[in-house]
N, C-alpha and C positions, 0 to 999 in steps of 0.2 A: 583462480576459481577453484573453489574447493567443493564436493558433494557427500554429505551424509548417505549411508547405504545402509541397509537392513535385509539381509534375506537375498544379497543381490541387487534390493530395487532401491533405488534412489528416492530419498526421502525429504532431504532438503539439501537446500545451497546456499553457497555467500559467497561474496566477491567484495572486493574493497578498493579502490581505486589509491594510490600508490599518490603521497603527495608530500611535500617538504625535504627533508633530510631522509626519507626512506629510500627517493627515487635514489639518492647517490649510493645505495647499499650494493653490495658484489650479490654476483648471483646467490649466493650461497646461503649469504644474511638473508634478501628477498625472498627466498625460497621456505627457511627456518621462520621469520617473521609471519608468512601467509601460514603456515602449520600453528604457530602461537594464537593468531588471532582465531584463527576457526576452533580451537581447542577452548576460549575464551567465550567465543557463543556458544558452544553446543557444549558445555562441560560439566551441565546438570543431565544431560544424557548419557557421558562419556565416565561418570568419574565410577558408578556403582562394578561396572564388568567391565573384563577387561577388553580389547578392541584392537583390530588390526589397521593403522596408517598405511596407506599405498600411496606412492611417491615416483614419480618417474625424473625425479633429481635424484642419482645413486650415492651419492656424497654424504644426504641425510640418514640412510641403512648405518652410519660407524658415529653417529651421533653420543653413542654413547661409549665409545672406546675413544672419545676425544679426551686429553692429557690436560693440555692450556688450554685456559678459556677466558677471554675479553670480557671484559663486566657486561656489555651486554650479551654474549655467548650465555654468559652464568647465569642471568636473570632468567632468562628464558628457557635453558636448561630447565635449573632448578623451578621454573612452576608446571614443565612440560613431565618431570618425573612423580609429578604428583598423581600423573596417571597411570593408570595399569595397559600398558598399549606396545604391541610389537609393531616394528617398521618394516616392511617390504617391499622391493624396487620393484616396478613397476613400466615398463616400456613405453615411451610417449606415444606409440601407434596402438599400444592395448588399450590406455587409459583414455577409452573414448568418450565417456559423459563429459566429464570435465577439462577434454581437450574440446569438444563439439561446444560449450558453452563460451571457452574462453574465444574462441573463433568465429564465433554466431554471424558478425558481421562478412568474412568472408568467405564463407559456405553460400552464402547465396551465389556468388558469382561465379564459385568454382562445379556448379551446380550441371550436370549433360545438358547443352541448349535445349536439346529437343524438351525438356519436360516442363519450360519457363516460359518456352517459344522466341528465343532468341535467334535464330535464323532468319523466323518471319520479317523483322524489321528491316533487315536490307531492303527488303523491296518495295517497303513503305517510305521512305526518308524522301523517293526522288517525289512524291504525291503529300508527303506531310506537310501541313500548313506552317508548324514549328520550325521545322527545319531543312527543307526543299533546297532555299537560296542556299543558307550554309554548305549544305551538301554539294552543292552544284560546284562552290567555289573552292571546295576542296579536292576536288577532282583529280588535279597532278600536284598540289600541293597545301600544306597550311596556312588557314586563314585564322590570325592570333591564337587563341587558346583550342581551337578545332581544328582537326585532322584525321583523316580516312585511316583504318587499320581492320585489313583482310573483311574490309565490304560493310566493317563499322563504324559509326561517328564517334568520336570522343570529343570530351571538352575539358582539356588535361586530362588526370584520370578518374572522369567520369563518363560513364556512356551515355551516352545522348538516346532518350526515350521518345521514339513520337507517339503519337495521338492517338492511340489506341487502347483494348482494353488489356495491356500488358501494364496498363499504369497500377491501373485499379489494382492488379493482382499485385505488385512488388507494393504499392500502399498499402493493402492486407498483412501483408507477409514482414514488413517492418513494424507495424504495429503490434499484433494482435498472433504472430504467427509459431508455430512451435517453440521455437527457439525463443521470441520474444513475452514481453510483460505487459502489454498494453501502456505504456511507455505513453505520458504527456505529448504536445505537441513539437516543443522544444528537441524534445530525445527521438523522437520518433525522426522527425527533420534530419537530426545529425546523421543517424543511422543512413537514411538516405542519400545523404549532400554525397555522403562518404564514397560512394558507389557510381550512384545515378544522377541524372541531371535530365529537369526540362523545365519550360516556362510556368511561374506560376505555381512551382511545386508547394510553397510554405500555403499557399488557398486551398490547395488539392489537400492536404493533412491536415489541416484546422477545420475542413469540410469532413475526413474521415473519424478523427477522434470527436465530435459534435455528435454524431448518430450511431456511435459504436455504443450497442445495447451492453456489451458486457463493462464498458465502462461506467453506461450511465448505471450501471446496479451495483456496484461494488467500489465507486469513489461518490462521497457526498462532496454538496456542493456547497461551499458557505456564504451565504447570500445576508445580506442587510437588509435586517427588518424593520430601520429606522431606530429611532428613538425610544426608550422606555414612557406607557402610560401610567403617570403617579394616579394611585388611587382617589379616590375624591372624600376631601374633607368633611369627614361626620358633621353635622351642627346640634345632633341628641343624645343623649345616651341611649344605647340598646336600638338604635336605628340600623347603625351599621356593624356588623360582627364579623370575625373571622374563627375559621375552627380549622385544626391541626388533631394530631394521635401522636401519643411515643407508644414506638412500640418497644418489645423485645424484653419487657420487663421482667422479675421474677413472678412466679404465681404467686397469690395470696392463697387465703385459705378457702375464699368465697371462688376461686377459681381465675380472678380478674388479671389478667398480664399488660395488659394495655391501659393508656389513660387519652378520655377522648376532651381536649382543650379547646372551651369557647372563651374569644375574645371581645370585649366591647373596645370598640377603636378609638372611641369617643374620650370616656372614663379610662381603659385601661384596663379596667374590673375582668377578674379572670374566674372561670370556672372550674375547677378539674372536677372530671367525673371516670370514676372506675369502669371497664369496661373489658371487651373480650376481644384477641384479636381476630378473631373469627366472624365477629357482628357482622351483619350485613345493613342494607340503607335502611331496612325495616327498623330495625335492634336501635339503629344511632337515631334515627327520627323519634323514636319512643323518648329515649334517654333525652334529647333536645327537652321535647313539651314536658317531659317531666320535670328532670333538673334546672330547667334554665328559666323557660315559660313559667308554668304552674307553680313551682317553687320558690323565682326571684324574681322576677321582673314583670310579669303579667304581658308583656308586651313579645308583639310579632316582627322581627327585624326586618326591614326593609332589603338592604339586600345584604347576603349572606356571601363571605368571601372563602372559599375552600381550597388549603392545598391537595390538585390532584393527584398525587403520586401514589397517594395510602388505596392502595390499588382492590380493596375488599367493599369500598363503598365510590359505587361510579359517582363522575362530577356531577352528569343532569338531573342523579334522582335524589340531591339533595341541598345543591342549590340554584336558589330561587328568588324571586321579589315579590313581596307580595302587595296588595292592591291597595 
C-alpha cells in the first residue's frame, strides 16, 4: 500500500494485489516493484518537483549506491531516475497511513472490546437462537470446527457473532467504514468471512449493500432497456424529417459558426442552413418555415425526429407532430 501526501495530508492511494511471477520476488524486488508502480500512477504529479519517498524497507535508502544490477534491477532503476526524488527510511511503527491501510482487515479485531462491545456477547451465546446448542456443547470441549476460548465461540478462526445489533455494526464497519470503500457484495463478504462468522451472513450483506444510500449515488446501475426501436418507414416525402447542428465551425463573415441540417428520411433531400450557435428554439423554428417550409417544400412534416444533445435548443420546443 502506498499513499500520496501533500502538506502532511494524504491525498491519494493504491494498492495492487501481487499476482503470477511477482508473488515469487524477495522482499527486496517486492518492495522496489510497489515503489515502481506507484511512481507509474502518480508520475504526472511526481515528475515537475522534486519529492521525498518514505519507505520503512531500509535497504531501499542505498538504492542508488547499488554497483550490479539484474536487468530487472536496471529497468526499474533506470525509469525510477527519471525522477527528481530523495529516499528516506522510515520506521514501520511511524509509517502509520499506510501501515493502517495495508492492515484495515485486522485492526478491526485488535480494536479495545469495550468500544465494539465484545465482552457483551458472552452472555448472549447461552440465550442466542444461532448458537446456544453449539455453545452448550462446547462446554468442556470441541465440537468440529467450534470451540470456547476465554468465554468466546470460535468457528476455526472466526468468532462466532450472535443475534444482536453487534451485527449490523461490524456489517457497517466492513462495508462503508473508515478504513473501507464501500466495497461490492463479493468484497465486502470476504472481508468478513475473514474475521467473523454467523448464519445467513452472505443475506445480511446483499440486504446491506441493497440500501446503502452512498452506494446507490456514486455506482450506476446498468440495467436492459430491451431492444432498439427502428424508426418507422416514411411512405412521402417531407412527411418524416430529421434535423441535426455541426457545430464548432469557423466564423463567416455574416457571423454564422454553426450549420443547422434538415433531413428528408424519405428522399434523402438535405438542407444545410447557416446558422448561430447561440440560436435558440425561437431563432431555429424561424429558419425551419423559412428555409425549409416557405422556400422548398410547402409542406408541414408529420413528425419531426431530433437529435437531443445540441443542448441550446430543448427536445419539446421543437419537436412535434403535426395534425
Amino acid at each position: 500500500m502506498t499513499c500520496l501526501m501533500q502538506e502532511k495530508r494524504p491525498i491519494a492511494y493504491f494498492s495492487e494485489k501481487l499476482s503470477g511471477a511477482t508473488l515469487n520476488y524477495p522482499t527486496y524486488d517486492k518492495e522496489l516493484y510497489a515503489l515502481v508502480r506507484a511512481l507509474e500512477t502518480w508520475q504526472h504529479y511526481l515528475w515537475p518537483k522534486e519529492f521525498v519517498i518514505h519507505t520503512d524497507h531500509e535497504s531501499l535508502k542505498y538504492l542508488k549506491a547499488q554497483h550490479k544490477l539484474n536487468k530487472r534491477h536496471a529497468r526499474w532503476v533506470e525509469f525510477i531516475e527519471s525522477f527528481p526524488y530523495v529516499i528516506k527510511y522510515k520506521q514501520g511503527k511511524e509509517n502509520i497511513v499506510a501501515d493502517a491501510l495495508s492492515r484495515r482487515y485486522t485492526s478491526i479485531t485488535t480494536m479495545d472490546a469495550r468500544y465494539l462491545g465484545f465482552e457483551q456477547i458472552k452472555s448472549i451465546y447461552e440465550e442466542d437462537s444461532d448458537f446456544r446448542e453449539i455453545y452448550k456443547l462446547c462446554e468442556k470441549h470441541g465440537e468440529g470446527k467450534y470451540y470456547r476460548h476465554e468465554g468466546y465461540l470460535f468457528r476455526g478462526n472466526q468468532l462466532c457473532i450472535p443475534r444482536t445489533s453487534l451485527r449490523e455494526l461490524i456489517l457497517r464497519e466492513a462495508h462503508g467504514g473508515g478504513l473501507m470503500a464501500h466495497f461490492g457484495v463479493a468484497k465486502t463478504l470476504s472481508c468478513l468471512q475473514e474475521h467473523f462468522y454467523w448464519p445467513h451472513m452472505k443475506r445480511d450483506v446483499e440486504s446491506l449493500c441493497a440500501r446503502c444510500v452512498e452506494c446507490k449515488q456514486a455506482k450506476s446501475k446498468v440495467q436492459s432497456s430491451g431492444l432498439y426501436t427502428p424508426l418507422p418507414i416514411p411512405s412521402l416525402p417531407w412527411v418524416d424529417i430529421s434535423m441535426d447542428f455541426v457545430l464548432g465551425l469557423p466564423r463567416t463573415k455574416r457571423g454564422r459558426d454553426s450549420i443547422f441540417v434538415v433531413v428528408d428520411r424519405f428522399s434523402k433531400m438535405v438542407h444545410f442552413i447557416p446558422c448561430h450557435k447561440t440560436d435558440d428554439a425561437v431563432n431555429v423554428a424561424d429558419l425551419f418555415f423559412k428555409e425549409v417550409v416557405c422556400e422548398a417544400t410547402y409542406l408541414i412534416p408529420r413528425t419531426w425526429w431530433f437529435h437531443s444533445w445540441w443542448h441550446h435548443v430543448p427536445k419539446h420546443d421543437i419537436s412535434a407532430t403535426s395534425s
